[in-house]
C-alpha positions, -999 to +999 in steps of 0.1 A: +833+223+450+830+208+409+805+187+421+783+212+444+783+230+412+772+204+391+744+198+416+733+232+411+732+233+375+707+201+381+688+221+399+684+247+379+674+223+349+649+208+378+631+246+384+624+242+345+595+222+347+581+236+311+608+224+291+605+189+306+567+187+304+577+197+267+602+168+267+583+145+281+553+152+260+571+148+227+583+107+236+548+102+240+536+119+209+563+103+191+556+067+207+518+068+198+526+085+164+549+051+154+524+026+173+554+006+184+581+001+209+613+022+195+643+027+210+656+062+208+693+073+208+695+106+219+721+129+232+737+118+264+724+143+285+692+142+277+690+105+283+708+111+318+682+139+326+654+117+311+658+091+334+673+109+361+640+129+364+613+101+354+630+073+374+640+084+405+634+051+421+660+034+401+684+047+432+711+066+409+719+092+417+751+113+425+770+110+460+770+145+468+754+167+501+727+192+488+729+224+507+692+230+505+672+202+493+638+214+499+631+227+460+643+196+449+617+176+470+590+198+461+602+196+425+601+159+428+561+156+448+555+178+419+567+155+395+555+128+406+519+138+409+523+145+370+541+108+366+508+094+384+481+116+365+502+110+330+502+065+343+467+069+351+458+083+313+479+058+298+462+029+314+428+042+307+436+042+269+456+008+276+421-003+292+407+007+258+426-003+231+434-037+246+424-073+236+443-106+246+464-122+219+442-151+224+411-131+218+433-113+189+441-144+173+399-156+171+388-119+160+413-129+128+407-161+120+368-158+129+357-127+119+321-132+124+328-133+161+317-101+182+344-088+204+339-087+241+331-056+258+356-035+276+359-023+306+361+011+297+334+006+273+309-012+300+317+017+325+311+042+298+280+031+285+268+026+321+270+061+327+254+070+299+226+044+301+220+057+334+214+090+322+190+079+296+168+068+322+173+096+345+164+121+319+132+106+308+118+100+343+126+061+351+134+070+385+131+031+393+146+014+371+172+038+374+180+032+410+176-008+402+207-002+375+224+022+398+221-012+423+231-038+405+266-013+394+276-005+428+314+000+419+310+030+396+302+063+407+271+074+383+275+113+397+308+114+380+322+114+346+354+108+358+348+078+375+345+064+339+383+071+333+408+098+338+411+122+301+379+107+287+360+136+271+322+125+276+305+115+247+269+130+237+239+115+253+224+084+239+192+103+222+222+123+200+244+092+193+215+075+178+203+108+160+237+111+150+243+079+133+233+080+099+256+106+099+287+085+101+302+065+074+307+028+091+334+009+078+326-030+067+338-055+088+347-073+060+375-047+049+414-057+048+433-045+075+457-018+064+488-012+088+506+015+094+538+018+105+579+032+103+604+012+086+640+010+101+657+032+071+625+053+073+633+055+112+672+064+105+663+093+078+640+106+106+662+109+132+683+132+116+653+151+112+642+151+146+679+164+158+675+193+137+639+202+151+653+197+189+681+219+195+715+204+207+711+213+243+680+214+267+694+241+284+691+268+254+658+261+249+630+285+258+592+277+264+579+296+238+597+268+212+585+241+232+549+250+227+554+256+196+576+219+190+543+204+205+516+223+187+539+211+156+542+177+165+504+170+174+495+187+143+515+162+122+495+133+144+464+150+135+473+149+099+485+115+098+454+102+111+430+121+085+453+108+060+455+074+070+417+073+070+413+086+040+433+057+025+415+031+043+383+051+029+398+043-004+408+008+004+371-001+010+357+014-021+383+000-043+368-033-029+333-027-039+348-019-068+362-051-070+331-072-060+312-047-086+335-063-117+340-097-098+299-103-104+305-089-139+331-118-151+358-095-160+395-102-163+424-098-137+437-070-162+402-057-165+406-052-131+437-037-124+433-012-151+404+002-137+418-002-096+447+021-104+430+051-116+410+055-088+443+048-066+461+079-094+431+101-082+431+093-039+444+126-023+481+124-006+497+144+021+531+125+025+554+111+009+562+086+043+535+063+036+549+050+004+553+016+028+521+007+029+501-016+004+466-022+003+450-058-001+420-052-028+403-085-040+392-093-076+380-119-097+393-139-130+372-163-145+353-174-110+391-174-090+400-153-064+431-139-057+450-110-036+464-083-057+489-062-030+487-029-048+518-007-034+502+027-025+532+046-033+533+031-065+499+050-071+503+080-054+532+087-071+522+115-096+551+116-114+552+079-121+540+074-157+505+046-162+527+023-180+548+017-148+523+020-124+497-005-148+528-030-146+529-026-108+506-061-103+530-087-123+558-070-109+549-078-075+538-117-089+572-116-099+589-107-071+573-134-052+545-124-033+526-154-021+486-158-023+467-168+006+438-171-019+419-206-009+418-213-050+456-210-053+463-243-076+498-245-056+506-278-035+500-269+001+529-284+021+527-293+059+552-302+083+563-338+085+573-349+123+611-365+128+598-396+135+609-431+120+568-447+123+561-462+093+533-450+066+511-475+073+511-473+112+508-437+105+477-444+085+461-468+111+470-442+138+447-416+116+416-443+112+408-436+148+393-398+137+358-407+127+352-392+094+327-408+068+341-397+028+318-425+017+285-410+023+268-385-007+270-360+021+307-374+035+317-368-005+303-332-006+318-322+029+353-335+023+351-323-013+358-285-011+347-264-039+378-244-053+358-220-080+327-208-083+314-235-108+328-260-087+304-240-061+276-237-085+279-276-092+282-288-055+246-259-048+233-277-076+235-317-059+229-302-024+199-279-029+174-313-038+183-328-005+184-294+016+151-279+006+127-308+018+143-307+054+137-269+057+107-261+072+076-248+053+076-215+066+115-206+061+116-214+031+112-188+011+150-181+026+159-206+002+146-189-026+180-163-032+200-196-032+177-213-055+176-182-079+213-178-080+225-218-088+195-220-116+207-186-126+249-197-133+246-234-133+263-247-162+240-282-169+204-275-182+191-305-163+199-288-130+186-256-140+153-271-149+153-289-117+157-257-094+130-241-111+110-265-106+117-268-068+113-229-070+075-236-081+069-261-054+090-250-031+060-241-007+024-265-008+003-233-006+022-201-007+003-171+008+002-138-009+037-128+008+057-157-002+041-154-040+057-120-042+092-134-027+088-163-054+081-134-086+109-112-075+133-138-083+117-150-111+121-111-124+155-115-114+160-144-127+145-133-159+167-101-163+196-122-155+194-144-184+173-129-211+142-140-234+158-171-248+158-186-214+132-175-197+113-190-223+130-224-227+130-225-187+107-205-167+076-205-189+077-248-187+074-245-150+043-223-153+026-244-181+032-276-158+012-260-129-019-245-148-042-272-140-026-275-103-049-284-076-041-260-051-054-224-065-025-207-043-002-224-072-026-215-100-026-183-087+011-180-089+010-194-127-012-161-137+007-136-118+042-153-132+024-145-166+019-111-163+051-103-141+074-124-172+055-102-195+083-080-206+114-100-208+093-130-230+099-126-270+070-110-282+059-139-306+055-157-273+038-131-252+010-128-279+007-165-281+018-187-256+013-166-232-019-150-239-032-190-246-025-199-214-041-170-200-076-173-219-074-210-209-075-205-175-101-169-176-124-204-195-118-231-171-105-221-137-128-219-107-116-197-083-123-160-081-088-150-072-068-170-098-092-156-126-084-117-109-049-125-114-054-137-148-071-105-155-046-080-145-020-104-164-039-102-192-040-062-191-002-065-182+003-087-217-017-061-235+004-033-229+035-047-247+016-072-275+018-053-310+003-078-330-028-061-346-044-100-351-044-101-318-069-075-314-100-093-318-089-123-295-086-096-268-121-079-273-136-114-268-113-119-238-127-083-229-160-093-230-160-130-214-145-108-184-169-080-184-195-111-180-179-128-152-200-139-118-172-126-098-170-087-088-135-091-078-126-103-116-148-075-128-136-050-107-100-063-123-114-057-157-124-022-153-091-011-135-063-032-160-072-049-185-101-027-201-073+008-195-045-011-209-065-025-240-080+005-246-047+021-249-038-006-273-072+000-289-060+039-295-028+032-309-049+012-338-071+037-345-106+012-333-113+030-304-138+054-323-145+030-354-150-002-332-148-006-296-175+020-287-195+017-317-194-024-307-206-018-272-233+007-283-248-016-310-245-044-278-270-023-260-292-015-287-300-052-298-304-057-258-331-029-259-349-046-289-344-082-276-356-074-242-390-057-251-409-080-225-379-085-201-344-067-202-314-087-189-305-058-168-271-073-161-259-078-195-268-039-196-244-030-167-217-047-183-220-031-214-228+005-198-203+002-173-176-010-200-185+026-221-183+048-188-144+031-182-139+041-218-144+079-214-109+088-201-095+072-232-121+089-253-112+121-241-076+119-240-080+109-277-097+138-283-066+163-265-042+144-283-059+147-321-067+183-315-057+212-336-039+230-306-016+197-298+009+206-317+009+237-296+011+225-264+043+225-250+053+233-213+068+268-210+068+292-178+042+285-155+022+257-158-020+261-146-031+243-119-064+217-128-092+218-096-091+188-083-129+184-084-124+191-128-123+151-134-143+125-118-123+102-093-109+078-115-111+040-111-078+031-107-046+051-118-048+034-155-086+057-158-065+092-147-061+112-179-032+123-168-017+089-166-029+082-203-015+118-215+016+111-195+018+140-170-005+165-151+016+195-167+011+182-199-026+176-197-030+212-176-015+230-209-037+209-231-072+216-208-066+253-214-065+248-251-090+226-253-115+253-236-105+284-255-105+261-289-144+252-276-152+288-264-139+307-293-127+290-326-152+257-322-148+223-336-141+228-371-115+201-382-113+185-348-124+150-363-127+131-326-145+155-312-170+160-339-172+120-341-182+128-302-209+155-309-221+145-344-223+104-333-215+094-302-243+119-288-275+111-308-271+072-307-270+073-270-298+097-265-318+076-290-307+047-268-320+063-240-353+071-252-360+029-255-351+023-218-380+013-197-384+042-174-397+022-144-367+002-142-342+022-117-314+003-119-311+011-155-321+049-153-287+053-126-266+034-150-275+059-178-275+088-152-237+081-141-225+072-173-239+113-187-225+122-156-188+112-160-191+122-196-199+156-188-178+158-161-151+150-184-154+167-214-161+200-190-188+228-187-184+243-219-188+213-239-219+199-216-231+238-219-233+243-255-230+199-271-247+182-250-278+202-237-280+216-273-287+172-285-311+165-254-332+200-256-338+190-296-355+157-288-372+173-259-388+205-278-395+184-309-433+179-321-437+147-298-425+162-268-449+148-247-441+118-253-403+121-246-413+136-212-426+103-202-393+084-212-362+078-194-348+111-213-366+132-188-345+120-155-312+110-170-311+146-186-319+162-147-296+138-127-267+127-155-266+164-168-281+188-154-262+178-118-229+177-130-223+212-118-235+229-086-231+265-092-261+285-085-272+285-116-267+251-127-293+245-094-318+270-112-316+254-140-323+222-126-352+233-102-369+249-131-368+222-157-384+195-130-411+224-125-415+225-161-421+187-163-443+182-131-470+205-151-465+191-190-470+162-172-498+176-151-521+194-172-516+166-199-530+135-175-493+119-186-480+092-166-455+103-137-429+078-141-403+100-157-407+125-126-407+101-102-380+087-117-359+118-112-368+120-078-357+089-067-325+095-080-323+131-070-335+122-035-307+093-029-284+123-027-294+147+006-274+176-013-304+179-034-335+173-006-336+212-002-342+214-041-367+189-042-389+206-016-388+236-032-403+220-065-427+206-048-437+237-030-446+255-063-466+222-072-484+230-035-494+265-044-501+262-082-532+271-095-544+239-109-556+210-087-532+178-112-502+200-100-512+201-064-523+167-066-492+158-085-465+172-058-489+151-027-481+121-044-446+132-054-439+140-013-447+098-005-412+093-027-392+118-009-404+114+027-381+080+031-347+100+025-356+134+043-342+136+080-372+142+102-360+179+108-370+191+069-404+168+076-416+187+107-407+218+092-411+216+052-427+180+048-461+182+071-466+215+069-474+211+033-489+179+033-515+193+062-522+224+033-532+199+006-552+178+031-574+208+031-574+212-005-613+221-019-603+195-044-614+158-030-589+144-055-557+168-040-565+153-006-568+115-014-529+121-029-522+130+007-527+096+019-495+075+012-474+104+023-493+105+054-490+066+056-451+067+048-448+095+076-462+066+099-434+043+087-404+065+092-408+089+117-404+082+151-408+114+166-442+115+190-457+149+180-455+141+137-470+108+145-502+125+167-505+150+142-504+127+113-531+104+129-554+130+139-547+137+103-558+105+088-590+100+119-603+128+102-604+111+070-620+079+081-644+095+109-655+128+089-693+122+081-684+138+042-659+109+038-682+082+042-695+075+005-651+080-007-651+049-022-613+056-037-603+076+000-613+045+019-594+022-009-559+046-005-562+041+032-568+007+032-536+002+006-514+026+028-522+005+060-513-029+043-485-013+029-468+005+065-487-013+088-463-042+095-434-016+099-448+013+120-446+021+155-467-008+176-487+018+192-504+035+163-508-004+145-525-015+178-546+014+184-553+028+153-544+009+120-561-028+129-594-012+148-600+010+122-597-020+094-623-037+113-647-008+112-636-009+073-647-043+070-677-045+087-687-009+066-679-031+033-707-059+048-734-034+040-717-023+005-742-027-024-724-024-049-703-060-061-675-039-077-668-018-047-675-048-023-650-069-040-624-041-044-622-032-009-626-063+004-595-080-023-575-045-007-585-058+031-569-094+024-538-080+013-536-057+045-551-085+068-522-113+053-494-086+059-503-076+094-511-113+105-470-116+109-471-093+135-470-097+169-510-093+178-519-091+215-548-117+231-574-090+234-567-075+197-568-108+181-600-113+201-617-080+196-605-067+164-582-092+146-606-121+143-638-106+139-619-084+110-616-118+094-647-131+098-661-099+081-637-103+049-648-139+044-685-130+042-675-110+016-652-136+002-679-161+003-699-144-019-674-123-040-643-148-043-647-185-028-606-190-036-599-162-011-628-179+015-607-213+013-579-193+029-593-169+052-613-199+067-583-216+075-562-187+091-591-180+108-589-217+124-556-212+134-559-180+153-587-198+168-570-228+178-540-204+194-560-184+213-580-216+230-541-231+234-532-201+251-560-202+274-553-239+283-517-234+286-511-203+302-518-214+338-488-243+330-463-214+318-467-224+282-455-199+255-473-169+245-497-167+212-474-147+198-449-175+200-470-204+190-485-185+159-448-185+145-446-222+148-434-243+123-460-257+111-481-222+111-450-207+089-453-231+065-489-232+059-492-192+060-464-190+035-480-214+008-514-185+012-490-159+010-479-169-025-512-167-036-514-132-027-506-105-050-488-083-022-451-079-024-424-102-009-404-068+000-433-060+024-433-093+039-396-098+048-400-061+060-414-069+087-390-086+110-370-053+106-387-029+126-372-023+159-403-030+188 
């Protein structure tokens, strides 16, 4: 009956199945908690129940007859399926977690080795790669992957492993992963774990959370005993990585001072306060330590800094800062590799003699006698030892690497010349740092100067000069530009960490040596923006005149890549320098403008037009600096300072600067700065003027009337030198602003042109530098009506005062290279079409040959012909003559069918009209215009229309009476007869028209000019001869007489006539351009 009743009170304790999932729960929160295999003493009964319940199949179990054994059973199935589903977890995280000790003891001893994957991790990320693909529609190789994994189950998570929550997808791991801090794998180990005293103070403490007896225990108090317990897991593990979050910045901290040669004590004082300041939640991980390297004089050693030591708040900095030779004292070896102690190994109990021990060990092949035998078995034990053994080794490494690696070599290069201790060795590094490539390419230059910049801020001026600079000088004559090339950009990268008695001599020497002598394009670019480099940190004023003539040898370099250098670094950066001397307005511009004037003078009967550029284009690249002067001398700069909101410039205020060195707001030194200073600047102009402002008065007052005086002595014909002067106004306007170009500059230019002789100014380059440099620098309606009505102005002064036209055309030709301004132009030259007097109308025909060229053929049907077909009808003979180039350029450009019929009925008229025969000058413009577009216009109308009707001209000139006309029309026939004889001339034209064209002009020529017979005589031989080859040949399938009359030996004789001719080259090589 005792034991029935026992049996029952088991079975009641069995029903409870809460209180032991609570039971059983807490061993394996407490195991994992601990991380190792503890043995637990716990009240008998528990233990009995424990494994009474959990290990049924141990076969214990009391000899007694159950009455009813059915709820035990089911208790038991019930049970048991929790047993398996709890197993099942455990050997999922077991599957996880573990690693063979083999594989344990590599992962320590070779930490560079990647450990193998898991199979919980393969079947996870399998899953998840499959996914991936599924997701984004690789069906295929989805299925292939699915294949080639036929164990695992891809439709269920679960298959992965049982209590696995699944991860994100792989798109938000990735996205994800910045935001995780990843420890190094370099980091110490730090281990956790529960010391035996720790364990016997806990246990106490664990039998006053469980309550003596399972049985009085309710399932409220279990929950909450496991909610309590897994929140103290949760804690612990936050806590312990936070320390090993500290652990791995106290080592960076470590490496930080180890590169910066401080002491051990150095060290240790600085490690501890950031240990005093780590965040603690319990007092039970006073056992753990953390292993933080540092550095004493090159050796390495472990410092085992006790984290309760540090944690401890109470504990005053006097004990904890003693905590380090405490521990050295209390014996805690060093496993550092430069520990000075003898390193003893086990000796075997054997009785073999030393020297049969010493034979035995012969038999391992090792070779000590051998440079590279010495070096291996030689093991470095500091880091000059380290530096030393780098130093030997690097000579015989480097030329055994292959070229392109090794610029790889160039950290290890840079670091051994940087902490070597032997000069010698330094200097040989460098030098294998300089040659360390035959030809390095642009890439491998800018690996080599990084170092060298880190080298130089490594160890200062003194040796950078005594060490780096050498190197450079030895390689300035080098053979291979790549290497010069290096030598100039060393120069200028060096720049600022050279003493500045050797930047402004040395340096700049070796510089202006190789600008003189070297060769190549690209080394002297290099030297250029070195140069401007060195002239933004030289501040030896007698240095300033060296670098003007440095300026100037550069301006006048053959190379646009050098001079294209000039303008954006070295001309900004001396300029600067120029500014800070106070010559920019008493030297450098006054110098260039004086330049330009004795050009002028000098080149009376031929201007060096290049010369001219350099000096023009040197001034324009000086206006940013000029005006940025100006701001900063102003009365107002003291005022300008940058309070609330700052006003936006328009983009389109300043010309588009050069390079960044041009941008005023570079030279000012911000954009808010030189916004508050522009809106000064314009009220200061608008309403209180330029009393006191000394720069800008040397602007209006100086600057001003020398260069309109200097543009009064250009030669107006000469466009290259008209756009120079036109862009150069341009940018200064543009610069300066509106209200200054308003009320300064057209103010200086209207004087000269109003004055007594303003006539004569109309006919100078004044006239279209004013309309295209100044007048165009702004495009608001009125500036455009101001423009339009200053051109009409000039087209009749220049009209009604039988001036030349240069100065207009002038201004169209610039005006017309820009279509924004083709509209404008046309309507000019429509109130020359309808003005009263005949020299305007005939003035605007000849004006409409200059701007048919740039006008799209839309504008010519409807604005150009039109007009032209008024004035062809003009009562005045004179108006219509005009017409004819334009008509002729029409020919030359146009392409569409209708403009050409209309323009050839146009000029039919004029040859065929009965009151046209006795034109002398009509007849002479048409026979110009047709030498002049006949090679380029369209086949058809040359064929049809342009050589037939010059062999009508020429037989018309037979009958001329007159010698003077005779001789000038026939002299205009050569010249159209030598430029069409390059074209390609049918059989029948050369027989009908062609040749007896020529025969005509040399009866003329025979009486007129016998030099001219000579060579129409021969050409006529030779089209001749090709037409009687052609004949012969033809029936064999010989080449056409178009072919044969661009033979070689045709060429050459028809090229020595055609420098007797007094028609242009230009129309000559024009005519292989047209498209047949």
């Amino acid at each position: 009956q005792g034991c029935t009743k026992t049996m029952e009170n088991i079975h009641q304790f069995a029903c409870k199945s809460t209180l032991l999932h609570a039971f059983t729960s807490f061993i394996k929160i407490a195991c994992f908690l601990f991380s190792i295999q503890t043995v637990f003493f716990f009240h008998t009964h528990l233990c009995f129940l424990f494994f009474n319940f959990c290990f049924p199949f141990l076969g214990w179990m009391p000899c007694v007859f159950i009455p009813n054994p059915c709820p035990v059973l089911e208790f038991e199935l019930r049970k048991a399926k929790e047993t398996i589903q709890a197993l099942r977890a455990n050997l999922t995280k077991a599957a996880e977690h573990e690693v063979p000790l083999q594989e344990r003891k590599n992962y320590k001893s070779s930490p560079e080795i990647q450990e193998p994957i898991k199979p919980l991790e393969k079947r996870a990320l399998n899953f998840l790669v499959n996914e991936f693909l599924l997701k984004n529609n690789y069906k295929l190789t989805s299925i292939t992957f699915s294949d080639e994994n036929d164990d695992q189950d891809f439709e269920l998570w679960d298959d992965v492993g049982l209590n696995i929550p699944k991860p994100p997808d792989l798109l938000q791991l990735y996205r994800d992963f910045g935001n995780h801090q990843v420890t190094a794998k370099d980091l110490v180990d730090v281990a956790s774990g529960v010391e035996e005293d720790e364990l016997e103070a806990l246990t106490p403490v664990l039998g006053t959370i469980l309550p003596p007896t399972l049985d009085t225990l309710q399932p409220v108090e279990n929950s909450l005993l496991v909610q309590k317990l897994e929140d103290k897991i949760s804690l612990l593990n936050n806590e312990k990585w936070s320390l090993m979050e500290q652990i791995r910045r106290l080592e960076s901290e470590m490496d930080f001072l180890k590169n910066e040669h401080f002491a051990v004590p150095a060290v240790c004082d600085l490690v501890q306060p950031s240990l005093d300041q780590s965040p603690h939640k319990d007092s039970k991980d006073s056992g753990q330590s953390a292993v933080v390297n540092s550095s004493d004089e090159g050796i390495n050693k472990n410092i085992h800094l006790p984290v309760s030591d540090a944690v401890d708040s109470t504990t005053p900095k006097e004990n904890s800062s003693d905590s380090f030779p405490q521990r050295e004292r209390e014996g805690i070896p060093s496993s550092s590799p430069s520990s000075k102690s003898t390193v003893h190994f086990d000796k075997p109990n054997r009785k073999l003699s030393p020297a049969f021990h010493q034979a035995l060990l012969s038999f391992c092949r090792m070779s000590a006698d051998s440079r590279l035998g010495s070096e291996v078995s030689r093991i470095a034990d500091s880091e000059k030892s380290v530096m030393l053994m780098l130093g030997r080794c690097l000579p015989h490494i480097v030329p055994n690497v292959l070229l392109a690696k090794r610029e790889e070599l160039i950290p290890l290069i840079l670091c051994t010349a940087c902490l070597h201790p032997e000069p010698k060795e330094r200097d040989q590094l460098l030098h294998i740092l300089f040659n360390l490539i035959k030809r390095p390419d642009d890439e491998q230059r800018q690996m080599i100067l990084t170092g060298c910049v880190a080298f130089a801020r490594h160890v200062g001026p003194t040796r950078v000069e005594a060490e780096l600079l050498p190197q450079c000088w030895e390689q300035i004559n080098h053979k291979y530009p790549e290497r010069r090339l290096l030598v100039a950009e060393s120069c200028g990268a060096l720049a600022p960490y050279l003493p500045k008695e050797i930047r402004s001599s040395l340096v700049l020497s070796m510089l202006q040596q190789m600008l003189m002598e070297d060769k190549a394009d690209l080394v002297r670019e290099a030297v250029i923006k070195s140069l401007g480099i060195i002239m933004g940190y030289i501040d030896d004023p007698d240095k300033y005149q060296q670098g003007f003539e440095l300026l100037l040898s550069a301006l006048g370099d053959p190379s646009e890549r050098v001079v294209s250098a000039t303008h954006q670094v070295f001309l900004p950066a001396y300029a600067a320098w120029t500014t800070e001397l106070g010559n920019l307005q008493s030297h450098l511009i006054p110098t260039l403008l004086n330049k330009i004037e004795k050009l002028l003078r000098e080149g009376e009967h031929g201007l060096d037009e290049h010369k001219l550029h350099m000096y023009l284009s040197a001034l324009q690249s000086l206006i940013p600096s000029l005006f940025a002067l100006v701001l900063q001398n102003a009365p107002f700069s003291s005022k300008a300072k940058l309070h609330g909101e700052v006003p936006q410039i328009e983009v389109t205020r300043f010309p588009r600067p050069m390079s960044p060195l041009q941008d005023v707001s570079t030279i000012i030194g911000s954009r808010e700065q030189l916004a508050v200073l522009l809106q000064l600047y314009d009220y200061q102009l608008e309403h209180e003027g330029t009393t006191g402002w000394e720069s800008l008065l040397w602007v209006v007052n100086q600057l001003l009337p020398q260069l309109i005086e200097i543009v009064g002595k250009i030669n107006v014909t000469s466009t290259a030198c008209v756009h120079e002067f036109s862009r150069f106004f341009w940018r200064l306007c543009r610069t300066f602003g509106k209200i200054f170009t308003n009320t300064k500059t057209f103010k200086n230019i209207l004087i000269i042109l109003d004055s007594s002789a303003g006539n004569g100014v109309l006919t100078k380059a004044t006239v279209p530098i004013y309309a295209t440099g100044v007048l165009t620098c702004y495009i608001q309606e009125e500036d455009r009506k101001l423009l339009v009505g200053f051109l009409e102005d000039v087209m009749t002064l220049l009209s009604l005062s039988h001036a030349p036209l240069d100065s207009l055309k002038a201004s169209f030709v610039e005006l017309g290279a820009n279509p924004a301004y083709h509209e404008l132009l046309l309507t000019v030259l429509w109130y020359g079409v309808v003005h009263t007097s005949a020299l305007v109308r005939c003035t605007a025909a000849r004006m409409f040959e200059l701007l048919v060229k740039g006008v799209n053929e839309t504008l010519v049907a409807q604005r150009v012909v039109p007009a032209l077909i008024t004035l062809s009808s003009d009562p005045e003979i004179s108006v219509r003559i005009a017409t004819i180039p334009a008509f002729g350029t029409i020919m030359e450009t146009v392409i569409q069918r209708e403009l050409l019929e209309r323009v050839k009925m146009q000029l039919a008229s004029f040859l065929e009209d009965p009151q046209y025969q006795d034109q002398h000058s009509l007849h002479t413009e048409i026979i110009k215009t047709f030498g002049r577009v006949g090679p380029n216009a369209e086949p058809r109308f040359r064929d049809e229309f342009v050589i037939p009707h010059l062999h009508k001209l020429a037989l018309v000139n037979n009958l001329q009476i007159v010698d003077s006309k005779r001789l000038d029309i026939a002299t205009h026939l050569f010249e159209a007869y030598s430029a069409l004889s390059c074209c390609f001339i049918s059989e029948d034209l050369m027989v009908n028209h062609f040749l007896p064209g020529l025969r005509c002009l040399r009866t003329d020529m025979e009486h007129l000019s016998p030099e001219h017979e000579v060579i129409l005589s021969s050409m006529i031989k030779e089209c001749e001869q090709k037409v009687e080859n052609k004949n012969v040949q033809e029936p064999q399938g010989s080449m056409s007489i178009a072919a044969s009359l661009v033979s070689e030996d045709t060429k050459t004789k028809f090229l020595n006539k055609m420098g007797q001719l007094t028609t242009s080259g230009a129309m000559l090589a024009n005519v292989f351009q047209r498209k047949k």
